[in-house]
N, C-alpha and C positions, 0 to 999 in steps of 0.2 A: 381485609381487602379495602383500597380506598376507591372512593368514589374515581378519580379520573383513570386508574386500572380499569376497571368494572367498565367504565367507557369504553377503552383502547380494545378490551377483549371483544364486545359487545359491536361494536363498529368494524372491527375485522372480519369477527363470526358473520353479520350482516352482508359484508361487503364476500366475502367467498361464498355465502350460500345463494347469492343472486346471480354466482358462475355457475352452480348446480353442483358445487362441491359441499354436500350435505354436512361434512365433519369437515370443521379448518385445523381440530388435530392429526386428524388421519392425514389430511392435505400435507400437515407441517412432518407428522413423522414421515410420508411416502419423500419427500423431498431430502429431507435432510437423512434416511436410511439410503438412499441412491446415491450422492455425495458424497459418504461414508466410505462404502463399498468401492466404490469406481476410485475416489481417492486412493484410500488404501492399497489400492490392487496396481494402481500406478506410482505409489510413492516405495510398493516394496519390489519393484524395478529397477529403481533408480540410487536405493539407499547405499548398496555396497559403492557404488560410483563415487557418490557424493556428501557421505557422511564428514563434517566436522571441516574441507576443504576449504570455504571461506576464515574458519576461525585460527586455522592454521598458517596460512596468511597474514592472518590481521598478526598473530605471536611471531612471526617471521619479521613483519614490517616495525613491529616494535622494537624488536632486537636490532635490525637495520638503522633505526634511529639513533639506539644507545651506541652502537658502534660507529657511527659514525656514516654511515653508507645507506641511509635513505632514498630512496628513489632507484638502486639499482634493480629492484622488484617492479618490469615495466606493467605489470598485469595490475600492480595495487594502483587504485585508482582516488582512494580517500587521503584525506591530507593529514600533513604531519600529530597536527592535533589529534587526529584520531589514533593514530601511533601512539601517540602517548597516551591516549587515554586506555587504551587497553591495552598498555603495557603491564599493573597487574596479573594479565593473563599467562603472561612468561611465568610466573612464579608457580608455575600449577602445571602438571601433569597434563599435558592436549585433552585425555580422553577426558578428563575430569574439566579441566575447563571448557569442553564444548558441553559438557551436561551443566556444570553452572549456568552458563547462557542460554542454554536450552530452558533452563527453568525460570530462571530470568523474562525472556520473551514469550512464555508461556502465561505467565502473569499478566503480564501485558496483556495480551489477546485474551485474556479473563475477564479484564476491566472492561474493555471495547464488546466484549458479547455480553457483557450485564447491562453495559449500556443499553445497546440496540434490542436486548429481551424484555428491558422496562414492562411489567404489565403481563409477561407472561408466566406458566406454572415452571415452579424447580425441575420437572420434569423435561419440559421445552428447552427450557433455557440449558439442560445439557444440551438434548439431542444440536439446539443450533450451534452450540459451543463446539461441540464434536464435528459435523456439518464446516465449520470455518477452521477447526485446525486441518482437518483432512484437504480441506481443498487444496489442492496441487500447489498452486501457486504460495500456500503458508507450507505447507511441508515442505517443498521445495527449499524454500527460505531456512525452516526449520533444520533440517538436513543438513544445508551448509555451513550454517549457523552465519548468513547473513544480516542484515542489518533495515530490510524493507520494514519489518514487522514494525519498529521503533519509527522510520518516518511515514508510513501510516497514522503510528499512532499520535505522531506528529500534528501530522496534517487534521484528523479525527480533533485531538485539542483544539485545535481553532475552529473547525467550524460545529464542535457542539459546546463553545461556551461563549458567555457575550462578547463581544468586542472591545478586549483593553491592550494596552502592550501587550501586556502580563504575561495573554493570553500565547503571545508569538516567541516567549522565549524559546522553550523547549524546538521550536520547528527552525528557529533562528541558531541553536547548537548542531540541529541535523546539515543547516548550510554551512556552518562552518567547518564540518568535519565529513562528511558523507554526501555533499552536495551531487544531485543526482538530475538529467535535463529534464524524465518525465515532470520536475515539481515546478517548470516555470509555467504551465498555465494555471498551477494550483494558483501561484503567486498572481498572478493576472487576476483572476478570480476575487484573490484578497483584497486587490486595491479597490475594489467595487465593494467589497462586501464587509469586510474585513481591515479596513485602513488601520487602524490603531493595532492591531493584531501583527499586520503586515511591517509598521514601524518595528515596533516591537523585534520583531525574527530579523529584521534587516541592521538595527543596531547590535539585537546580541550576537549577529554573525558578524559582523563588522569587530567588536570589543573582543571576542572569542579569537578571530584573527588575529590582534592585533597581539592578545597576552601570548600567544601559539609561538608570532613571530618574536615578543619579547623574551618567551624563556628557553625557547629551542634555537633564535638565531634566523636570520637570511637562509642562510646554505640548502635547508632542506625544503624551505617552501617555493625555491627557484628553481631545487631537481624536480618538484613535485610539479610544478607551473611546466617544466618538459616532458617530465612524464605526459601531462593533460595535452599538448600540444601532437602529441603523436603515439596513441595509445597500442598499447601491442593486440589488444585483443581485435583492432581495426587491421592491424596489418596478420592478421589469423585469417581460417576462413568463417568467422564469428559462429560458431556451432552454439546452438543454442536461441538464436538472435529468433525472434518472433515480429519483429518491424513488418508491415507492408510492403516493402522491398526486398526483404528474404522470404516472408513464404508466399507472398501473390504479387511478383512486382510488376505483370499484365495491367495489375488495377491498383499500383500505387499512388499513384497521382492523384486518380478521381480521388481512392479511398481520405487521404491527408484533405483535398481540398474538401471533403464534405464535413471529414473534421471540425476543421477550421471554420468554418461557415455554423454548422453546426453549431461549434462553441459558444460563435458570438450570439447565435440567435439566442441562446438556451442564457446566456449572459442578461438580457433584455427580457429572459421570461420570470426571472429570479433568483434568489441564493442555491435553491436545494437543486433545482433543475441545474444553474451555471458550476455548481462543485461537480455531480456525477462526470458535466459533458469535460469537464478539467482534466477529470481524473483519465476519461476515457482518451482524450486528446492529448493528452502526455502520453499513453500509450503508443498512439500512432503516429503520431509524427516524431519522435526521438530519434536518435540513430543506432542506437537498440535496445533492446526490450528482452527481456528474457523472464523464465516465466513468473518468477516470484513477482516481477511488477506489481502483475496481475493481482495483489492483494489490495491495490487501492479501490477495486470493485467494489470490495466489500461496501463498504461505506456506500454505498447506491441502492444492498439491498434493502435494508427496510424501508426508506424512501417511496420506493418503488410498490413493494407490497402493499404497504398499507394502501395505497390507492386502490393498486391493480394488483392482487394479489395471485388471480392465473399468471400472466405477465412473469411477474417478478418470480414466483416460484417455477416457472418454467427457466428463468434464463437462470436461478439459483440452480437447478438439478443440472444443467447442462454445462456447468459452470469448468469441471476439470477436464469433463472432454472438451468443451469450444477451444477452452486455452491449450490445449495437447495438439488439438487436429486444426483447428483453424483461427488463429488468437484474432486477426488483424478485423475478422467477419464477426465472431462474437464480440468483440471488445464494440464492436461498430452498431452493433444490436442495442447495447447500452447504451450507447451515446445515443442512437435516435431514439431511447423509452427516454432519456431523461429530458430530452429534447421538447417530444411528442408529449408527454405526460401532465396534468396537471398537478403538479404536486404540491406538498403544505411547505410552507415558510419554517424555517428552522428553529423559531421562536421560542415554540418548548422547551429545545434544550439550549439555547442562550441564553434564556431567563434562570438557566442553573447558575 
């Protein structure tokens, strides 16, 4: 065990037992065994619905491309590049290519929870691993075999490591290919915090463009620029949609304006506070939101904990129901802990 573990343990244990939570393992199993459980029990509701649907999709809009008829899929929303890059996927059997990418993004979110366990026992570090794939909003993702999981881990790249380009390619591939409206206050965020990061995503999405439009042609990034201009799933009755405006639109207004205010304050309070209130604020103001969003949370809890560890282990346990029954109020919860919160500067892990 090295000394700055020994610390990290040592200062959490500290910081829960002066909430009167005598054990911060019982604390961390009661949390993440509640998570688990409520996940589960909502993700095997929804599985026959949703299994493998987005990746079916993605093999559809591939094959749209090679034949020539891109864009006539008005629901697919990611651009030609992404066509083609998981055109691969066509050469595979569905069932087997949605467990490739199943395992694929599972890896993923392996890396991302080793990260945020830093410091903690093998033991822990399942249960929270468990704890974050269960949660609705990754299952959900997981399920479809959507594409949130990767611009999380996106967004995760930049703001846990220093600020170089370097550091914004990977999040600069997701704008080129999967650009999504919750990640413009990420980007807002970056140019404060993150500039060289920000160049970075902003030329490789640009260069990424530009080879897309060289070796696929005009035609299809002009049906896709239509597609975006009038999306089918806006002319639906957007089922699924968690905006402010679909499930409490009495209090959409206030809710976005406090947002927005919110953001900037928590912009002026620092890095770790200005990422959560981003993450949370692309939630709510977007024009929608459906649940897998909800994975850019993550990234808020440990932030959160280690300060405020009742807090944070509270809005972690309540995490798949807020987003099931009230996303616009939990989501809103977040943004004022990150807001409210005095948090640590990100420094530890940019000096990675």
């Amino acid at each position: 065990m090295t000394m700055s573990t020994a610390t990290t343990r040592l200062a959490l244990s500290e910081r829960i037992n002066r909430l009167g939570v005598t054990s911060p393992r019982l604390w961390l199993v009661a949390v993440s065994v509640l998570t688990v459980v409520v996940g589960l029990g909502l993700a095997a509701l929804i599985v026959a619905d949703t299994w493998a649907l987005d990746i079916e999709r993605y093999v559809k809009a591939s094959r749209d491309l090679t034949a020539g008829l891109f864009g006539t899929d008005r629901a697919y929303l990611y651009s030609p590049l992404a066509a083609l890059v998981t055109l691969p996927l066509t050469m595979l059997p569905l069932t087997l290519a949605a467990v490739v990418w199943l395992l694929a993004k599972l890896a993923v979110i392996g890396w991302g929870v080793r990260h945020e366990t830093r410091g903690l026992r093998t033991a822990d570090v399942l249960l929270v691993g468990a704890a974050a794939v269960t949660f609705i909003a990754t299952s959900y993702d997981l399920l479809l075999g959507n594409v949130t999981v990767l611009v999380v881990a996106a967004v995760a790249v930049v703001a846990w490591r220093r600020d170089t380009w370097a550091t914004g390619l990977f999040l600069g591939l997701i704008l080129a290919t999967a650009p999504k409206p919750q990640l413009i206050p990420i980007l807002i965020w970056m140019l404060f915090f993150r500039p060289r990061s920000l160049v970075g995503a902003v030329l490789t999405a640009a260069l990424a463009t530009i080879a897309g439009i060289v070796v696929l042609g005009w035609a299809p990034y002009a049906a896709w620029i239509d597609v975006l201009r009038n999306p089918l799933y806006f002319e639906s009755s957007m089922a699924g949609n968690l905006t402010p405006d679909a499930v409490v639109p009495a209090l959409a207004l206030p809710i976005k304006v406090i947002a927005i205010v919110g953001f900037i304050v928590a912009l002026r309070r620092g890095e770790t506070n200005g990422l959560i209130a981003a993450g949370a604020t692309g939630l709510l103001v977007a024009p929608y939101t459906l649940a897998y969003s909800a994975m850019i949370l993550l990234l808020a809890v440990r932030p959160i904990v280690v300060v405020r560890p009742l807090l944070g282990g509270v809005l972690a346990a309540l995490s798949s129901i807020g987003v099931v029954l009230l996303m616009p109020i939990y989501t809103l919860a977040w943004l004022i802990a990150g807001v409210l919160t005095p948090l640590q500067p990100l420094a530890e892990d940019t000096a990675q």
